[in-house]
Every structure is written in structure tokens, then in C-alpha cells.
C-alpha positions, 0 to 999 in steps of 0.5 A: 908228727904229721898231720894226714889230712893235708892235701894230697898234691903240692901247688905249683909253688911247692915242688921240691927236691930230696936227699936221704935215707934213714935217720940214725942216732948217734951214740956211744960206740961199744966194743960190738961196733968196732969190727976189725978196726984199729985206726981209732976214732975221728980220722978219714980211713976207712976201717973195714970193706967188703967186695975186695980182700983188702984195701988195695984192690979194685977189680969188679967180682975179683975171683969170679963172682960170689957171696964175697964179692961186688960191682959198682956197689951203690948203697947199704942199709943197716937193722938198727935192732939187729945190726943186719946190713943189706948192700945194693951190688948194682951191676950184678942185679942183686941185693946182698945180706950180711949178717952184721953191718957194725962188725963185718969183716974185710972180705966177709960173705953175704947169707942172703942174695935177692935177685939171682938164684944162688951167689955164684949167678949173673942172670942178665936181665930179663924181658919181663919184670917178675917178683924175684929179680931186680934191674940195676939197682939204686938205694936201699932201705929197711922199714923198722919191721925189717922189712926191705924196700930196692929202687929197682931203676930198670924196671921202673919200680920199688919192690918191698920184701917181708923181712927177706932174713925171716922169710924169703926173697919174693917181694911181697909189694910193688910202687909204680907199676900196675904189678910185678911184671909191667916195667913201664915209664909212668907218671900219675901217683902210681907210676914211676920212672927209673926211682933212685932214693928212698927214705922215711921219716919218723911217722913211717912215711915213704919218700922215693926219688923218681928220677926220671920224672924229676920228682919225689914221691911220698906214700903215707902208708906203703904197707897198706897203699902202694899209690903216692899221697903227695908228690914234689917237684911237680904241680900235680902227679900228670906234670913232669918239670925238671932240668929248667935253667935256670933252677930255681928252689923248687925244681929238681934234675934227676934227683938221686939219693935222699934223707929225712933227719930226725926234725923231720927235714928232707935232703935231696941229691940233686944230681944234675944241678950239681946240688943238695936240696934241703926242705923244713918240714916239706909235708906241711910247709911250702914244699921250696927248698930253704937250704942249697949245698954245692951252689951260690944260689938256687939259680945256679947249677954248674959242676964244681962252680968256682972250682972244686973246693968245700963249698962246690959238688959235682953231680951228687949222689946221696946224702945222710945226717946224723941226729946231730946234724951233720949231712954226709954228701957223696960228691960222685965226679969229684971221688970224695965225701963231705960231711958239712957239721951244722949247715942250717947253724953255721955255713954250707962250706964243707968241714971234713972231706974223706977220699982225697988229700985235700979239698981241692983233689976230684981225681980217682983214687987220689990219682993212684991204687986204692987205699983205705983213704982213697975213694972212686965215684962214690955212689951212696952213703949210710950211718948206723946207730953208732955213728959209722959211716958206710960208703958204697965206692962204686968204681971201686966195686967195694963197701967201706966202713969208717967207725965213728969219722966223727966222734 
């Protein structure tokens, strides 16, 4: 657990870079998690979507839109006590609820939506910010009370909802703003600028990625203290550094989707410098990443450096580990996941790639229509507490579920 007395602000030395969300165990599958597979555990296809009818269609809001359907879908966060999934549906400006992340159905509708007044409303957004509708959103998360937490990137702010499947779909609190209705670029601890990832970790501290600030922020006690406690990636809270070239181990450039796993490590997606970030125990340590995914070294930061392969990413976009160990990484540019077994343990060459033929294939779609094995610019990746696998497949305007990839 976390001491709370340390300081509030990182040394020079300590800035460091994020990567995911929600750490997840891994257990037995029951015959309740299953849904509609049939493919069986261990394998690279996928066993259930949401946003298309099936598996072999791609077209944003096909229909028209409704509670069935997605646009550039980013990201889904599962209720590891009540199997309740949220799924960030970005260019529709809204967040959408189902009833069951685990057993959801091909095609299944959405029983909540947060962000426009009904399923079948595309309100553009607005001058103003307000408590009740969201501008382009990024990753989403859920507290272990229920209660909801959207990057909502436009407007320069995280918004926090009370447990919305109980209450309603006003948000109760807001991160970077001065209130719900400001929508400015800030630095300070209460400011922030285009947030992208979100994650806790076991004491129930808030980590967001601030994008556009290059930095990650941390609230001790976001239900209670909506300003930051500690920031990395910059000496102090009035400083922004990022996008330096040569990067180093404790810069960051535009950092996207993040993680804490269950030893208290934080992972980072780098987006910009091609990489993945890991940082041992960031709040009590150096706050310098001590592992690097994607790149030779910390000083490197080209795409696919040496080509595209099991040890190269281009512009990364969210990570995930399992209790185990294993880091899931949503290698946007090159349309696959990868999921590396035992980094810190083994080697940081990936061991399982999903969406592509080979490690060696980047194109959408594996070059050809989508399938439940392809993948097109995946944008976030998810586990539940059965071990499966979500996938927000934004080119593809799905959400993919793979049970158990890796039993």
C-alpha cells in the first residue's frame, strides 16, 4: 500500500510516463462469461461484437444511429461485481451501457447512454461545456463503487458520475476545470488539457493521462479532492515537457491509454514516441520508467523501429495486464494487438499478436473485409475477471470480445 505522506510533486528527475486501466484477475471461466462463443478458449478470434450485426461489417452507425450501434468505438470498462459494461462510443459523443460485458450478444443494445438525450441523437457539441454531455471521448473507468470516470478530451476535463445504472447521467464531479462548464487548456494541479487514460490502483488512487500537457496525474482521493497530488512527466504542476528528442526514460509525448497492475506497476502508452512505458512503484520511487516496450532503448522513438515486427509499435494506444502479468498493447498504426507473457521476467519481444496473419502484417484488416480475426486501428484494450479480452476496433466502429485468448 501507499504511503500519503510523500510529496506532492515529482523532482526534475522523476517525470514519468502511464499506460493502463483497471487491474483485473484472472480466474476460471464459468459457463456465465462464455456469451455467444463457440471458438473455445486460446485462440485470435474473436467471439462476440457490438456496433455491427456480425463480424463481417464495418460502417459507422450502420442503420442509422441507435442503442445497437458505434463510431470510432474507443474503450469499455466492465463491473467486476456486477458484470455491467460501459463502452466510450467517440464520435457519437457519448458513453453507452450494457447490461453485461461477459455475456453481451452479437448486436446487443445499450440500456443506459450518457451524453445525448436519447439512443437515437447525435447532438454536435456544444459552445459550452455542461454537466450532461461529453466532447470526444478517450478511456473510460469504473471506481469499485460503480461509480464512472470519461476522459472527455474536447473539453479539457474528466467527468465522474455517481454509479449512472442507479442514479442518473449527470455528472456529479469534475478534474480540470474550475466547473462544469469552463472547457480551457490548463496546467496547475487542477487543470488539464485534451486527458486520454485513466486508471486506478489498489489503494483507490486516480491516475489520468493529460495528453496534451504530456504528463500523468494522480488524485489521492478523487471522490473527495478533485485537485492532483502528484504529477509525472513534469518537474512540478507549472511546467509542461514532452515531445524532447531525444526521449529519455522519464519524458513522455502525448501519452494515451494507461494501467496499474496488481504490484502496483504503472504502463504507459506513449503514443508519439512509439513506445510503452513501465514504472516500479512510480509513487514511491524515481518516478524514471525502468522498462521500454516498442524500442531498443529510451532514447529511441521511431514507429516500427527496424520494421514491423514483435519487438517494434507504432503509435500506441492503450495497455492492459492481467494479474498474471501478461501486458496487452493496442498497437493503433500497425491494426493489431499484442499481448508480451512476462516482460520484466522473460524479454520485451511480443509472444501472441491478434488482428493480423503474422507479426510482420500492419495493414487494416489484414488488407481485406473485417472478420473476427482482423482488427483496423484499434484504439483501447480491456480485461475482465475472467480473463477476456475487450477491444475497442475503432476503424471498424465495433467492440470485440475474445474469451480467455490466453487460458
Amino acid at each position: 500500500m501507499r504511503e500519503r505522506d510523500f510529496p506532492r510533486v515529482f523532482p526534475a528527475a522523476l517525470v514519468l510516463p502511464l499506460v493502463l486501466v483497471g487491474v483485473l484477475a484472472i480466474g476460471t471461466r464459468t459457463a456465465s462469461s462464455t456469451g455467444t462463443a463457440g471458438r473455445g478458449p486460446g485462440d485470435r478470434t474473436a467471439d462476440a461484437v457490438l456496433g455491427q450485426p456480425g463480424f463481417n461489417s464495418n460502417t459507422c452507425n450502420n442503420g442509422g444511429i441507435s442503442a445497437t450501434t458505434l463510431c470510432l468505438s474507443n474503450d469499455a470498462t466492465i463491473d467486476l461485481s456486477t458484470g455491467r459494461m460501459y463502452v466510450s462510443d467517440d464520435l457519437n459523443l457519448r458513453i453507452l451501457g450494457y447490461s453485461s460485458g461477459p455475456g453481451f450478444t452479437n448486436g446487443m443494445a445499450a440500456d443506459i447512454v450518457i451524453g445525448q438525450e436519447t439512443f437515437d441523437t447525435d447532438e454536435p457539441c456544444h459552445g459550452q461545456a455542461d454537466p450532461v454531455t461529453v466532447c470526444r471521448t478517450g478511456e473510460i473507468q469504473l471506481d469499485v463503487a460503480g461509480n464512472l470516470y470519461v476522459t472527455d478530451r474536447q473539453n479539457k476535463r474528466v467527468l465522474e458520475f455517481d454509479d449512472p445504472a442507479t442514479t442518473d447521467v449527470v455528472a456529479d464531479r469534475v478534474f480540470g476545470q474550475p466547473d462544469m462548464f469552463t472547457k480551457q487548456c490548463n496546467l496547475g494541479a487542477d487543470g488539464l488539457c485534451g486527458p486520454r487514460g485513466l486508471a486506478f490502483d489498489a489503494a483507490g488512487n486516480l491516475y489520468v493521462s493529460d495528453q496534451g500537457n504530456h504528463r500523468i496525474m494522480v488524485y489521492f482521493d478523487p471522490l473527495n479532492d478533485q485537485v492532483a497530488d502528484a504529477v509525472i512527466g513534469a518537474p512540478d504542476f507549472d511546467t509542461k515537457i514532452g515531445c524532447l528528442i531525444p526521449p529519455s526514460a522519464s519524458d513522455m509525448c502525448e501519452p494515451r491509454g494507461i494501467d496499474v497492475d496488481a504490484n502496483g506497476t504503472l504502463w504507459v502508452a506513449d503514443a508519439f514516441n512509439h513506445r510503452v512505458l513501465a514504472f516500479l512503484s512510480p509513487l514511491t520511487t524515481d518516478g524514471v520508467a525502468d522498462l521500454v516496450l516498442g524500442q531498443p532503448d529510451f532514447a529511441s522513438n521511431i514507429c516500427n523501429n527496424g520494421g514491423v515486427s514483435a519487438a517494434s509499435l507504432c503509435q500506441t494506444r492503450d495497455a492492459a495486464v492481467t494479474a498474471a502479468g501478461t501486458v496487452y498493447v493496442a498497437d493503433m498504426y500497425n491494426s493489431r494487438v499484442l499481448a508480451y507473457f512476462d516482460p520484466f521476467g522473460t524479454d520485451t519481444v511480443a509472444d501472441r499478436f491478434f488482428g493480423q496473419s503474422s507479426f510482420r502484417g500492419r495493414a487494416c484488416n489484414s488488407g481485406g473485409v473485417p472478420t473476427a480475426k482482423t482488427l483496423c486501428r484499434p484504439g483501447g484494450v480491456e480485461l475482465d475477471q475472467f480473463g477476456n479480452l475487450y477491444v475497442g476496433d475503432r476503424y471498424n466502429h465495433r467492440l470485440l470480445r475474445y474469451d480467455t485468448p490466453l487460458p
